[in-house]
C-alpha positions in Angstrom: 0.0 0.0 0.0 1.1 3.7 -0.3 -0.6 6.3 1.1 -3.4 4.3 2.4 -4.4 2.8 -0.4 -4.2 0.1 -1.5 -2.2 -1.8 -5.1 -4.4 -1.7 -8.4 -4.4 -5.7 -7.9 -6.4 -5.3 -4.8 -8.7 -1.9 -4.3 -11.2 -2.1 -1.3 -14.4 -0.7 -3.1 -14.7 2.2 -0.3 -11.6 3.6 -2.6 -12.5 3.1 -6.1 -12.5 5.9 -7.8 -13.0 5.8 -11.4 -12.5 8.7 -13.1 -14.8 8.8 -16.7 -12.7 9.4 -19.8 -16.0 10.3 -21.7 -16.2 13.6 -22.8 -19.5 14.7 -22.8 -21.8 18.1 -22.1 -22.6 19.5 -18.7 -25.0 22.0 -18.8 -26.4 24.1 -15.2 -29.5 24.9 -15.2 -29.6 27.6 -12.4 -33.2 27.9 -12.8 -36.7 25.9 -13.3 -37.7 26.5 -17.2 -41.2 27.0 -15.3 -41.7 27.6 -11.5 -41.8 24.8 -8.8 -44.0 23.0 -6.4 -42.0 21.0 -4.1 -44.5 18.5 -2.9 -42.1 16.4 -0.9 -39.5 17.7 1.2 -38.9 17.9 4.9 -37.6 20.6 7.3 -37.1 18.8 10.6 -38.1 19.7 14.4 -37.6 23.8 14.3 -36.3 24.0 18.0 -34.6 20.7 18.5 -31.5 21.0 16.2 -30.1 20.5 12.6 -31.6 22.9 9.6 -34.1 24.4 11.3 -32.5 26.7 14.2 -31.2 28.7 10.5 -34.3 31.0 10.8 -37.1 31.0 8.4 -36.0 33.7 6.0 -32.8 31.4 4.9 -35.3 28.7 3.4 -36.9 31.4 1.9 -33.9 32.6 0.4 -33.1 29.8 -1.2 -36.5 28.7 -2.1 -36.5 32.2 -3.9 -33.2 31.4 -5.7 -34.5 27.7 -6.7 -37.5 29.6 -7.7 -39.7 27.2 -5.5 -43.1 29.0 -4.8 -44.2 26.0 -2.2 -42.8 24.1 -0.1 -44.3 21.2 1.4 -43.2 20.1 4.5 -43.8 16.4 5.7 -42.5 16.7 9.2 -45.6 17.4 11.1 -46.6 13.7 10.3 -44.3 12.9 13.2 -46.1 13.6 16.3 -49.1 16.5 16.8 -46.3 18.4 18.7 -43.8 18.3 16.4 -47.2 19.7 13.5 -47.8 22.3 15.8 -44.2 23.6 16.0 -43.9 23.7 12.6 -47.5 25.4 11.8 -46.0 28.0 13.9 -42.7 28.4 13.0 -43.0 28.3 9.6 -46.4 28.6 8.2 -47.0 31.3 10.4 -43.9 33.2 9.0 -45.1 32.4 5.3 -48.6 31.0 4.9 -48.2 31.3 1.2 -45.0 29.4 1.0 -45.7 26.4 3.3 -47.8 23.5 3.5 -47.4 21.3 6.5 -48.8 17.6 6.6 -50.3 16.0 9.6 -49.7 12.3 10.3 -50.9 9.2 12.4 -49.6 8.2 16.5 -49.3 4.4 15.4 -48.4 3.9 19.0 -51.5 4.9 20.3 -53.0 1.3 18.5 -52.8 -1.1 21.6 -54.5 1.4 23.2 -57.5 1.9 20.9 -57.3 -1.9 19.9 -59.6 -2.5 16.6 -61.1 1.0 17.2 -57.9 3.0 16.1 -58.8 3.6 12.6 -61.9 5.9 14.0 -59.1 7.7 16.6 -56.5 8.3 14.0 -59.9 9.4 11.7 -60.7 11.5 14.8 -57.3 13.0 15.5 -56.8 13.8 11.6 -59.8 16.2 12.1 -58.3 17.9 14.5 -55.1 18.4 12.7 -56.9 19.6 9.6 -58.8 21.8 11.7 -55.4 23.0 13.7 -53.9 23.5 9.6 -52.5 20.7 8.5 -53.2 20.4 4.7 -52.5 16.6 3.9 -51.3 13.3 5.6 -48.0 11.8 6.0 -47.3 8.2 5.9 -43.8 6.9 6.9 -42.3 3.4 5.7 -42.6 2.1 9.6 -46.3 1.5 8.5 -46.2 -2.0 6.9 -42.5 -2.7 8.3 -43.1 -2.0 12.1 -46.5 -0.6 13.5 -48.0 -3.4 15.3 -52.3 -3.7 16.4 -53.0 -4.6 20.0 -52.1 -8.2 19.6 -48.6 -7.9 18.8 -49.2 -8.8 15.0 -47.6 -6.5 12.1 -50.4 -4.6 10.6 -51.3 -4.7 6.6 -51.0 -1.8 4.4 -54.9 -2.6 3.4 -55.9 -3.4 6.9 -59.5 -2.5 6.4 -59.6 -1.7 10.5 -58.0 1.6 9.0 -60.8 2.2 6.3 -62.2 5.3 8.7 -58.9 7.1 8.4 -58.6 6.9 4.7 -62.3 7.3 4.3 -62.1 10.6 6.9 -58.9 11.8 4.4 -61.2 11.8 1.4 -63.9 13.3 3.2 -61.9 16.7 4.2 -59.8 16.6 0.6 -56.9 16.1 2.2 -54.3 14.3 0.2 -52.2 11.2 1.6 -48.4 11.3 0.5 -47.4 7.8 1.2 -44.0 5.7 1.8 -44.2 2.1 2.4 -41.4 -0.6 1.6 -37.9 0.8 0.1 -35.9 0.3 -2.5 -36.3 -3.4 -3.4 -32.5 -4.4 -2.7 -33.2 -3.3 0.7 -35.4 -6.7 0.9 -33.0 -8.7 -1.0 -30.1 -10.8 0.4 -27.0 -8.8 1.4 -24.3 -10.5 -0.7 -21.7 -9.6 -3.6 -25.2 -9.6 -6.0 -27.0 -6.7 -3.9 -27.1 -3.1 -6.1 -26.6 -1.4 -2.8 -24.1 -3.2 -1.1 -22.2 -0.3 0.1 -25.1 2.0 0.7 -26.9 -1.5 3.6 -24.0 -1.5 5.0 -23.4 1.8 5.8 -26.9 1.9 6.7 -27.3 -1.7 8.3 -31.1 -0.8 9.8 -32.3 -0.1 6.1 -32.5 -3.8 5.3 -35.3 -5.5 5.7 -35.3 -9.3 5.1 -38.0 -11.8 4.9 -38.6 -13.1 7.0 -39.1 -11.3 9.5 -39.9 -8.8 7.6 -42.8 -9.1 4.9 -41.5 -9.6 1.7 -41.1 -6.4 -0.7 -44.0 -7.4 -2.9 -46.4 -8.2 -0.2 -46.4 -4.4 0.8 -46.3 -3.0 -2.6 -49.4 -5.3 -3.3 -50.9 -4.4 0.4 -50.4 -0.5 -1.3 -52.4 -1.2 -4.7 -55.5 -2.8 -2.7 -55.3 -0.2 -0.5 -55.7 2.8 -3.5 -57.6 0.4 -4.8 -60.3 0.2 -2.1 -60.8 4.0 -1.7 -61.4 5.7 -4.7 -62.2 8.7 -3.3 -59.3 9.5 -1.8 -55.7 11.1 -3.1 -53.1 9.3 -2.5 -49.2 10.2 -4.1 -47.0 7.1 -3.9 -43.7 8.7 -3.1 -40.4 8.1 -4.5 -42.1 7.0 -7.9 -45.0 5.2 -6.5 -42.5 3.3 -4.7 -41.5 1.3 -7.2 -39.3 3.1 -8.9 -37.1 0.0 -10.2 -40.3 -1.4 -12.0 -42.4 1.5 -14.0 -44.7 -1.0 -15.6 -45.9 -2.0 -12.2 -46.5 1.8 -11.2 -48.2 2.3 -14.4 -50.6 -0.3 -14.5 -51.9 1.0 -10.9 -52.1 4.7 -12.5 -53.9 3.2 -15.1 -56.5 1.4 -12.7 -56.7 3.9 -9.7 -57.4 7.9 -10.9 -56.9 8.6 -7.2 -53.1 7.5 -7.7 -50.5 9.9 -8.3 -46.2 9.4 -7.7 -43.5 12.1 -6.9 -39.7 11.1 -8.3 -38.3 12.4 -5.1 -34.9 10.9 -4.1 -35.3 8.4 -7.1 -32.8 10.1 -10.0 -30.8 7.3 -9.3 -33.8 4.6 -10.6 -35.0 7.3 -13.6 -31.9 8.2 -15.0 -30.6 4.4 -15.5 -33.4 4.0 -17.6 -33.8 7.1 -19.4 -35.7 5.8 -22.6 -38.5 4.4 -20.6 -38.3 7.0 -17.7 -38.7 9.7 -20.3 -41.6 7.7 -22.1 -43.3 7.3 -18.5 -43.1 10.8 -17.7 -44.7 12.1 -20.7 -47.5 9.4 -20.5 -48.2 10.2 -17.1 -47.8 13.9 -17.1 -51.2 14.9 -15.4 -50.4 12.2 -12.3 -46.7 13.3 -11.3 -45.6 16.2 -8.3 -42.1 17.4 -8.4 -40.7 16.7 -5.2 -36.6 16.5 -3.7 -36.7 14.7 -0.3 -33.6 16.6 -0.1 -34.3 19.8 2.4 -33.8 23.4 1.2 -31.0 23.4 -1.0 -30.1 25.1 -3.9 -27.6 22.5 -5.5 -29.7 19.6 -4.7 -33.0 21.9 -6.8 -30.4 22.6 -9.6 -29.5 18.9 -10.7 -33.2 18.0 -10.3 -33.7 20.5 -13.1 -30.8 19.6 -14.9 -31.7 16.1 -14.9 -35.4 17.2 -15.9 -34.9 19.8 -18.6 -31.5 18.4 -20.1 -30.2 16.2 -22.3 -26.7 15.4 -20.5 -25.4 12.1 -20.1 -24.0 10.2 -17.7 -23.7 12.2 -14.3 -23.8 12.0 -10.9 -27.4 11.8 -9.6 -26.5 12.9 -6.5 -24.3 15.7 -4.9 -21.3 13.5 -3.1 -18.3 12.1 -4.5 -19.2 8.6 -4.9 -23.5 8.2 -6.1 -25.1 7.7 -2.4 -27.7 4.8 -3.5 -25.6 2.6 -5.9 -22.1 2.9 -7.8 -23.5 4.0 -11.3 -24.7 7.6 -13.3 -27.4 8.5 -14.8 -28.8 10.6 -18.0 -31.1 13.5 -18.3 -34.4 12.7 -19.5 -35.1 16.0 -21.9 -38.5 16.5 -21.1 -40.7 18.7 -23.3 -41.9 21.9 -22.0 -45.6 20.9 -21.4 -44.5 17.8 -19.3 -42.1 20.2 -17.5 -45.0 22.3 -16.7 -47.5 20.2 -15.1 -44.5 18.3 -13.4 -43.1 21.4 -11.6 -46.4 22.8 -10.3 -49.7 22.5 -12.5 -50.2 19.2 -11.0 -49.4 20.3 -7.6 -51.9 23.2 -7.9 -54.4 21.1 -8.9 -54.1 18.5 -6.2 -52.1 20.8 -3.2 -54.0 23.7 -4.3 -57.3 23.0 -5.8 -56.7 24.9 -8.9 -59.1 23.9 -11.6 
């Protein structure tokens, strides 16, 4: 070794660093071709650390600079106190900037037994009426919330019809994660995608068993859009699914009431541009931009450039070495209608109400 690293016969992957010798375009895009409605981001717990002791006017700033016109903040889904900090800290500094989204107490279940789905139903009124604008669901549900017996609950557990029923009732949209990336379920060998990302991360995999398998949530998910038509629910991080569009688009196709943001997915879309780009255009009306990425300017910028460019091959994230997977990704070149309704028409109309 020299220098810490080691020979070229035997390079630990943590220091492989290939270095491209393609020569190809990089173009930066320092602003949306149209303006933006982030409809999935976060901005943590405003007095307890991290982002948010910056004060309000710096995500401002930088919303202003990323020309981002809403911001939708998910964080309120985890706990009423947390919702009530950030209704006052930030959607009281900017109502027109802000949305924050309410979310459910799974603990609460053993408590409420088979009767939780009218509490959480109950306690969603309460948010609404307190301000919250939509509902939050975290990947914990399917994975880890457990009824008053002990036993995992389903994603279409129809003891929590009342709550999705109550959601569609007061047109409040349901932004929902269940499962992970699907190499989070798989076996952790020399043939997992994200070998380096699990075990940095060891508590992101999820085998089966215990865990259910990925398949059974993600069809636990479609019976669950399926069974209530009348209410809105936007499968994040591509419906999540992003590794398979044909599944995501055959439950678009069936369910009206579905609709996906691409946040924290370049990484899927951009490894398969052709059909990503395809997708996209066929499903303009059902997609909302969203980042999962906080404010940050870079972070907005390569979302566009991946968007509204034609590059190839680049980094679909902003360190070093690609976060989720050791491969690039290339820009999908949308046209300027798809851009439209993917940056904020779509938002209005769902977020917003617009007609």
């Amino acid at each position: 070794m020299t220098d810490n690293v080691s020979t070229a016969h035997d390079v630990p992957l943590g220091e492989f660093r290939p270095r491209p010798a393609l020569v190809t375009k990089t173009t930066t895009v320092l602003r949306p071709r149209f303006p933006v409605i982030d409809a999935h981001n976060h901005l943590g717990t405003p007095f307890g650390g991290g982002f948010d002791q910056r004060p309000v006017r710096e995500a401002l700033d930088i919303m202003d600079a990323a020309d981002v016109r809403l911001y939708v903040d998910l964080d309120g889904g985890w706990g009423e106190d947390i919702l009530n900090q950030h209704l006052d800290h930030f959607k009281a500094a900017a109502p027109e900037r802000f949305q924050v989204f309410g979310g459910v107490d799974w603990a609460k279940w053993p408590e409420h037994g088979d009767k939780f789905g009218e509490y959480a139903a109950q306690r969603l009124r309460i948010q609404k009426q307190r301000g919250a604008e939509g509902l939050k669901i975290w990947k914990p549900f399917g994975l880890h919330v457990k009824d008053q017996h002990g036993q995992l609950v389903k994603i279409d557990d129809r003891r929590l019809d009342p709550l999705w029923e109550t959601a569609g009732e007061l047109g409040l949209p349901v932004l929902i994660h269940v499962a992970d990336p699907v190499a989070f379920f798989d076996k952790l060998d020399y043939t997992n995608e994200r070998w380096e990302e699990l075990h940095n991360h060891p508590d992101w995999q999820f085998p089966s068993p215990p865990f259910p398998s990925f398949m059974n949530i993600m069809d636990g998910l479609a019976n669950l859009v399926t069974n209530h038509p009348k209410t809105t629910f936007i499968g994040a991080h591509v419906g999540c699914y992003g590794e398979n569009l044909g599944w995501v688009a055959d439950l678009l196709d069936r369910c009206p009431n579905f609709y996906i943001d691409p946040s924290a997915r370049l990484g899927e879309l951009g490894r398969q541009p052709y059909t990503a780009r395809r997708f996209f255009i066929k499903y303009a009306d059902r997609i909302l931009f969203g980042t999962d990425s906080s404010p940050d300017l870079d972070a907005y910028r390569l979302y566009y450039r991946f968007f509204e460019t034609d590059d190839e091959y680049f980094n679909y994230n902003l360190s070093e070495v690609p976060g989720q997977g050791r491969w690039y990704v290339y820009g999908l070149f949308l046209p300027d209608d798809v851009l439209e309704k993917l940056y904020y028409k779509n938002a209005e109309r769902i977020l917003l109400g617009a007609k």
